[in-house]
C-alpha positions in Angstrom: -66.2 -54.3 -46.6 -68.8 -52.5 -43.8 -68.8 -54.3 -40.7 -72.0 -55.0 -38.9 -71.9 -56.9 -36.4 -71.5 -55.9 -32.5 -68.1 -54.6 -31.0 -67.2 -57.6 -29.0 -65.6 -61.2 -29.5 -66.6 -64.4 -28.0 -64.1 -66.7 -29.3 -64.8 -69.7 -26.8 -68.0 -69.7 -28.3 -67.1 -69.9 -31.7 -64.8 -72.2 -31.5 -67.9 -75.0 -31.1 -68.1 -74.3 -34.7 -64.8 -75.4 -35.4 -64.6 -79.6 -34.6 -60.8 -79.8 -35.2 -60.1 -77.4 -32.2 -61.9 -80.0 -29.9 -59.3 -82.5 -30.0 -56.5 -83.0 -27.3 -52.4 -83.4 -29.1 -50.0 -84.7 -26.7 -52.6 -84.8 -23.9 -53.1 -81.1 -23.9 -55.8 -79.3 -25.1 -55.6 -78.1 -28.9 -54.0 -74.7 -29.1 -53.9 -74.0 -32.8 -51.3 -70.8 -33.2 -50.4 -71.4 -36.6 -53.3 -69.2 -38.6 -50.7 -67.0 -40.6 -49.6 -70.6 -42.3 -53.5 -71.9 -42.6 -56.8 -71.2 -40.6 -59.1 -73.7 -39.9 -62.8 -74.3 -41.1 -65.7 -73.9 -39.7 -68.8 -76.0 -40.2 -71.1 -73.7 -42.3 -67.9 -73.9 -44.9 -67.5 -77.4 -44.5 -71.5 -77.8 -44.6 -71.9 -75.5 -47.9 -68.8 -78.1 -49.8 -70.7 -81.0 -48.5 -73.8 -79.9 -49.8 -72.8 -79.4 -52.8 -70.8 -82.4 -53.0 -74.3 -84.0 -52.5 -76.5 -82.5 -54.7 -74.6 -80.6 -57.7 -71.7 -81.8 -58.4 -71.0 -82.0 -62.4 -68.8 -80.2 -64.4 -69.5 -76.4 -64.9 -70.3 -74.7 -68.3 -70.2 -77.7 -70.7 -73.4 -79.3 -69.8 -77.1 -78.8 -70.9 -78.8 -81.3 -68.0 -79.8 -79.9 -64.3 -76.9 -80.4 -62.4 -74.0 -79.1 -64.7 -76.6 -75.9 -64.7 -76.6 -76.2 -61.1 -73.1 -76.6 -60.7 -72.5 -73.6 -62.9 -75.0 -71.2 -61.1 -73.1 -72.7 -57.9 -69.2 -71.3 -59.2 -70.4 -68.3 -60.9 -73.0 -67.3 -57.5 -69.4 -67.8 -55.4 -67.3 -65.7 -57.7 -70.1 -62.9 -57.0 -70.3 -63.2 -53.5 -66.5 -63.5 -53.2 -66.3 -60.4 -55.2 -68.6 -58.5 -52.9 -66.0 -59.1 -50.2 -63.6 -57.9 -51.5 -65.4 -54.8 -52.7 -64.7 -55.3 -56.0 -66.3 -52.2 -58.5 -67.9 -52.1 -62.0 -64.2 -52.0 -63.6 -63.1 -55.6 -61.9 -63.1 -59.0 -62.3 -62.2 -62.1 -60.8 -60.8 -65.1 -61.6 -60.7 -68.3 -59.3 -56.9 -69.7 -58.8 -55.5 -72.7 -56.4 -54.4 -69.7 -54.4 -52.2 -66.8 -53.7 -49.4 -68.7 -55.5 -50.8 -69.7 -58.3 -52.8 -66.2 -58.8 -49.0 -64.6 -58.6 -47.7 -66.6 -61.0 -50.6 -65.8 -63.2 -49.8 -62.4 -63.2 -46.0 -62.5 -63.3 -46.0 -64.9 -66.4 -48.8 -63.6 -68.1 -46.7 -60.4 -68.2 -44.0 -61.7 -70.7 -45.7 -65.3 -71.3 -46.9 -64.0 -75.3 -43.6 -63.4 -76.2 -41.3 -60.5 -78.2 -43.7 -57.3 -78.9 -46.3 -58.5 -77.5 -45.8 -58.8 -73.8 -46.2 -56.0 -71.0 -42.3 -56.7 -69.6 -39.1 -55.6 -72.3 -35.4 -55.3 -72.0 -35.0 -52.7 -69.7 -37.5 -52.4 -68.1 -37.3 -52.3 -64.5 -39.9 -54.4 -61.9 -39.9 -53.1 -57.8 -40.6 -55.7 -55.4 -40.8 -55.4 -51.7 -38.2 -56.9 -49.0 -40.9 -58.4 -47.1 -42.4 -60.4 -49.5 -43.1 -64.2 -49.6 -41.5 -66.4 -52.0 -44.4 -66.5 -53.8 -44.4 -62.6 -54.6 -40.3 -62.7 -55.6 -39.5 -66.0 -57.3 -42.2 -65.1 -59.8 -40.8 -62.1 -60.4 -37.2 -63.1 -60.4 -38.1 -65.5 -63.6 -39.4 -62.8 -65.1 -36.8 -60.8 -65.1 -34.8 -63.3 -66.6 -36.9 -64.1 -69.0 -37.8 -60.5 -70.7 -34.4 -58.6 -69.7 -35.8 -56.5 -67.2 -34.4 -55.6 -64.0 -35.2 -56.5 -60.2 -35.4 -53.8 -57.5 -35.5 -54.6 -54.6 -37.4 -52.1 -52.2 -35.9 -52.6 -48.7 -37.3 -52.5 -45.3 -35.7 -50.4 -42.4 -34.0 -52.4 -39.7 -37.6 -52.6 -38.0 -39.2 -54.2 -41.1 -40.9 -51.4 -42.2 -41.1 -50.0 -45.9 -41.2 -46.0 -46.6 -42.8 -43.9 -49.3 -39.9 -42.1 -50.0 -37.6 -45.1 -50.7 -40.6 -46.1 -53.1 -40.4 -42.7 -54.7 -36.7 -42.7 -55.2 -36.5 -46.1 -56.6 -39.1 -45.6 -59.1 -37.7 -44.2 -62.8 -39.2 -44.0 -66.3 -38.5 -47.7 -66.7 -40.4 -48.6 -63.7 -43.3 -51.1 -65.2 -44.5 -53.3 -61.9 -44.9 -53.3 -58.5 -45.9 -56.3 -56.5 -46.3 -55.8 -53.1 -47.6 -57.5 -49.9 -50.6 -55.9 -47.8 -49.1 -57.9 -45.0 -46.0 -59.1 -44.1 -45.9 -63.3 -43.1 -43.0 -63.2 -41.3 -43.1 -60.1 -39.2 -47.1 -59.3 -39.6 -46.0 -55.5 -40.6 -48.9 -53.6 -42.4 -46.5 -51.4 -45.3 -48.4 -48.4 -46.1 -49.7 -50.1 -49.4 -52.7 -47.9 -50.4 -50.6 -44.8 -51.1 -47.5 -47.3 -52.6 -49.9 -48.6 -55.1 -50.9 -45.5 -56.0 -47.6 -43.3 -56.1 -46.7 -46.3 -58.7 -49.4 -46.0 -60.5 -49.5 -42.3 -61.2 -46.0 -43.5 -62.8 -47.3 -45.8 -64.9 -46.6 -48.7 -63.7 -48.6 -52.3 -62.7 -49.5 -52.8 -59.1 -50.1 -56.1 -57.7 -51.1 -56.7 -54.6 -50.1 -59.5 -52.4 -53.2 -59.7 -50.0 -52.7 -63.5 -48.7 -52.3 -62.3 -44.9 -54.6 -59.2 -45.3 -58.0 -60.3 -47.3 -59.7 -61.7 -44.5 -59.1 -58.7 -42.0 -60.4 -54.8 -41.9 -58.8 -54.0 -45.1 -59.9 -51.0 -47.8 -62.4 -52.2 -50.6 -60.4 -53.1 -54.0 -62.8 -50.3 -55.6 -60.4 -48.3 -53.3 -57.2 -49.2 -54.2 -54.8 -48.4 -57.3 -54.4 -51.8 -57.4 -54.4 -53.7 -61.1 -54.1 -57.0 -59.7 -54.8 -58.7 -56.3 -54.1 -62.2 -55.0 -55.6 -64.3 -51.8 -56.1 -67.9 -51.1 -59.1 -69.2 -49.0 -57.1 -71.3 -46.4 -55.8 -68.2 -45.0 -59.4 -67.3 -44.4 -61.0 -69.6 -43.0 -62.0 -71.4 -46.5 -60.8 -74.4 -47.9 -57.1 -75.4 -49.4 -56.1 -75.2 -52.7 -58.7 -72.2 -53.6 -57.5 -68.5 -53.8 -58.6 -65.5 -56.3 -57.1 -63.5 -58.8 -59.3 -60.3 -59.0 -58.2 -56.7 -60.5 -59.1 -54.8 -63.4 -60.5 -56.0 -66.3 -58.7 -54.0 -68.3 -55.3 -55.0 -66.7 -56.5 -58.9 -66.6 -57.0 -58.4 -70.3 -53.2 -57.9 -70.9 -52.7 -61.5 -69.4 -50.9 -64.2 -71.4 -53.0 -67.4 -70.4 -51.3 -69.5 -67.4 -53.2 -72.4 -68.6 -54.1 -73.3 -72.1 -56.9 -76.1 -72.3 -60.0 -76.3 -72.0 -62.6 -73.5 -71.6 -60.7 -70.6 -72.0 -61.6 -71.2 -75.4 -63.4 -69.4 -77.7 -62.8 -71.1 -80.8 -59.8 -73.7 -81.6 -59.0 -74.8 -84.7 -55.3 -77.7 -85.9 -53.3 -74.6 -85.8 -54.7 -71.7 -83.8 -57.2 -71.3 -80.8 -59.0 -68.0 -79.9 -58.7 -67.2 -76.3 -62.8 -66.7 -74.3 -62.8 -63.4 -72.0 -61.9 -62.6 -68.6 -62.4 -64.3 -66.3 -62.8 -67.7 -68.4 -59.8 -67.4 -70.1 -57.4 -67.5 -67.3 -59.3 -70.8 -65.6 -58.4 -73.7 -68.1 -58.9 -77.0 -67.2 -62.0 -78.0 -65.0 -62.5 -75.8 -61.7 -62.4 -76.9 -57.7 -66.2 -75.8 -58.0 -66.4 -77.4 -54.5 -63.6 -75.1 -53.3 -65.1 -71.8 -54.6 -68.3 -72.8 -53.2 -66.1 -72.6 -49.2 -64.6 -69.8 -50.7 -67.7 -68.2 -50.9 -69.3 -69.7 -47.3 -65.9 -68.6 -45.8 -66.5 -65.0 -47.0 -70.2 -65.3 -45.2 -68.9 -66.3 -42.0 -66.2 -63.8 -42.2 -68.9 -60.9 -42.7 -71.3 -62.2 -40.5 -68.8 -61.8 -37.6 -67.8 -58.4 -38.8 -63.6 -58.0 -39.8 -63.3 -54.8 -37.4 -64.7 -56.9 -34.9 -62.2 -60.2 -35.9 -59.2 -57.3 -36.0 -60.1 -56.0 -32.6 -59.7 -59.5 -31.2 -56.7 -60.6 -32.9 -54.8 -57.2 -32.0 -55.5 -57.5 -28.3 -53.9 -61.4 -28.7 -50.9 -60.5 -30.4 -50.3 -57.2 -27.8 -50.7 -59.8 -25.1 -48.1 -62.3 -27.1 -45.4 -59.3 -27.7 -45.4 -58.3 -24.2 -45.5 -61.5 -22.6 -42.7 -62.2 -24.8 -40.3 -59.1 -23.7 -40.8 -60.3 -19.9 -38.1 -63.2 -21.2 -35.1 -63.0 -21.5 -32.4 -63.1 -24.6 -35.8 -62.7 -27.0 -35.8 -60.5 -30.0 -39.6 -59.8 -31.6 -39.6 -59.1 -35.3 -41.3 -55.8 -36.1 -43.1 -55.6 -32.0 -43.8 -51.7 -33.3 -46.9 -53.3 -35.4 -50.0 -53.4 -33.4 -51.8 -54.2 -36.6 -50.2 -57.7 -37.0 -52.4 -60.5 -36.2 -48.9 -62.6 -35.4 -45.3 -62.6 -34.0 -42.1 -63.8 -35.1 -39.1 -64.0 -32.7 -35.8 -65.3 -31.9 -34.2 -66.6 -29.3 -30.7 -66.3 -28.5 -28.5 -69.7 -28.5 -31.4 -71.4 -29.5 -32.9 -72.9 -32.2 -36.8 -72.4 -33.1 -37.4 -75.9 -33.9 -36.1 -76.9 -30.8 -38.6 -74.8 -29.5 -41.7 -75.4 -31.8 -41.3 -79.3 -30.6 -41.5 -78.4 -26.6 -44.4 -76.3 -27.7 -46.0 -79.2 -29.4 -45.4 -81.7 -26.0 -47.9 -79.1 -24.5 -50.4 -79.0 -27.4 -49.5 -75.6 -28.8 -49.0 -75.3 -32.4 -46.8 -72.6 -33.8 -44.3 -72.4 -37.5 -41.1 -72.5 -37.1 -37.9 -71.8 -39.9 -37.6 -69.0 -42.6 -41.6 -68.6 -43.4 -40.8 -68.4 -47.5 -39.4 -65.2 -46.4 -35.5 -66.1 -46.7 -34.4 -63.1 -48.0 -36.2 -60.8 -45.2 -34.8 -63.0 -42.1 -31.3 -62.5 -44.1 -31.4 -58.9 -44.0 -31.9 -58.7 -40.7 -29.3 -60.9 -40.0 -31.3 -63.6 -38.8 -31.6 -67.8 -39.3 -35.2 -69.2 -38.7 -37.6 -67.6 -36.8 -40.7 -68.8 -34.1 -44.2 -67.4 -35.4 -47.2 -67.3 -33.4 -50.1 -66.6 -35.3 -53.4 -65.7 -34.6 -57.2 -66.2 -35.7 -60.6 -65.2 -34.2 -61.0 -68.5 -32.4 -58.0 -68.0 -30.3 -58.4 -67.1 -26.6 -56.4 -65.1 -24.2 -55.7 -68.0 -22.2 -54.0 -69.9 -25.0 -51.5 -67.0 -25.7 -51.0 -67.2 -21.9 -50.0 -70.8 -22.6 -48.3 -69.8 -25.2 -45.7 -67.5 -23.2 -45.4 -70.4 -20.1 -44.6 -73.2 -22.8 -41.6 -70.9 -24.1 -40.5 -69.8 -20.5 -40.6 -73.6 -19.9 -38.6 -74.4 -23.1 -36.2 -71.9 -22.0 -35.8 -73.5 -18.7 -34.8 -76.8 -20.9 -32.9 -75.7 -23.4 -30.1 -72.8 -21.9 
């Protein structure tokens, strides 16, 4: 993941490249702050699924004439280059997935899913997930614990959000079989240390899965450079297409996967009354492909290199330092984690007033932003929270929208106390 491009940002000039930006809502110019939910896309992605939308599209792998050949080279050329991005080694694989969702619940059923002496997950054994986690990276696991017998831990954040290595180290036991963690959290943008998490579990013995929805697209450590078995991502968090994402990890750990989907072409052989399973990566992508939405995967992956994720990170640190301190000049707000100057977003509350109250004044001015829980209930519980206002940020936003941002909340204020 070596960036090389040059040190500084233009984001007014990129955002020519990004047509839905160009529009007015409510007779204000677009401001577009909700990136952390999904990023928009910019024409070389939408020009890459359009061209092949023109030219190739045909079903993948079951053909013999031109354009099911073409369409295959197409999926299996994007599942290379997507893999390069992520800096992916000899030892991994990867295996294309609606998104971060669906990838988790890959992993999570695929764990117990081939049933009594067979599966990875047994009665007793224990599974550590983080406090910070999206729904996605806990509901998964919740099921199956209850499925297999194994237990739930639950590794909590301090009252700042942040997760330490020694709480890892004193929750992890003999029985400790998984760990699924997130390389960044959605609700409060904290960065946990994750590289040296994954690892300390993994010189236990244990799984690691890595939750890298928020994280994939930004200045993040190569895979080859992780002690990670399994990480997730979905493209509409990085400036790809919806409904696309990746399952990649090591082969040897995708291996231990019971299917997710059982149809066709993860097929070896099938016969009335048993079916042999093809390899990884084939065998966890039953059913026919979004071929289209690997292929913006893959453009999305360019565009991010081609700009240079350093350079990107850079950018979208300097926005949300601008956002948090804007933010403490008002009064009766609380910030959700403000000590991470790695997020690329902020959450806050405001006291005797409701965040969707405030997302809809922020609308009347043309500035989009998430309000409400952020499928991370449990987190906004421990701190003793309800829903929250998230601002997030991508490489397109300016300086002069967070500035907008800050006077449309003052204003809100104004209205609403």
């Amino acid at each position: 993941m070596t960036d090389q491009a040059p040190a500084l940002l233009q984001p007014e000039l990129l955002r020519s490249l990004f047509p839905v930006l160009q529009q007015q809502v409510k007779g204000q110019p677009l401001a577009y702050l909700d990136n952390a939910a999904t990023t928009q896309t910019p024409l070389p992605v939408q020009q890459a699924m359009l061209d092949f939308e023109q030219h190739d599209r045909a079903n993948i792998h079951r053909g013999v004439h031109t354009l099911s050949q073409r369409a295959t080279d197409a999926f299996e050329a994007a599942r290379s280059t997507v893999k390069a991005f992520i800096g992916a080694g000899q030892e991994h694989e990867l295996a294309f997935t609606s998104g971060t969702t669906e990838a988790l619940n890959t992993v999570a059923f695929g764990l117990w899913g081939a049933g009594p002496g067979k599966a990875w997950l047994r009665p007793g054994d224990e599974i550590i997930v983080s406090g910070l986690e999206h729904h996605a990276n806990l509901v998964p696991w919740q099921h199956a614990a209850r499925m297999t017998g194994a237990k739930l831990r639950i590794l909590m954040p301090d009252t700042q959000g942040r997760l330490h290595l020694a709480d890892l180290q004193a929750l992890i036991t003999p029985h400790t079989r998984v760990l699924a963690l997130t390389a960044g959290a959605n609700a409060t943008g904290e960065r946990p240390p994750f590289e040296a998490m994954l690892t300390l579990a993994k010189q236990a013995g244990a799984l690691t899965v890595l939750d890298a929805a928020q994280a994939v697209g930004h200045a993040m450590p190569d895979l080859r450079d992780l002690d990670a078995d399994f990480m997730a991502f979905s493209g509409h968090k990085m400036y790809g297409p919806m409904g696309t994402g990746a399952l990649a990890g090591k082969r040897k750990a995708l291996e231990l996967l019971y299917p997710l989907r059982l149809g066709g072409d993860m097929v070896e052989w099938v016969e009335y009354d048993r079916a042999g399973y093809a390899a990884v990566p084939t065998r966890l992508e039953g059913g026919t492909p979004n071929v289209t939405g690997a292929v913006g995967l893959a453009a999305a992956a360019r565009f991010i290199d081609q700009i240079g994720r350093s350079r990107i990170d850079a950018h979208l640190h300097a926005l949300r330092a601008q956002a948090v301190a804007g933010l403490q000049a008002l009064d009766g707000i609380t910030i959700l984690a403000p000590q991470a100057p790695q997020a690329a977003l902020v959450s806050f509350v405001v006291q005797d007033v409701h965040p969707h109250d405030i997302g809809t004044l922020l609308d009347e001015r043309g500035i989009a932003v998430r309000t409400g829980h952020h499928c991370a209930e449990p987190l906004h519980n421990h701190f003793g929270l309800g829903p929250t206002t998230r601002a997030s940020f991508a490489l397109y936003n300016t300086a002069a929208e967070v500035s907008r941002l800050i006077d449309g909340i003052a204003h809100a204020l104004k209205v609403l106390r």
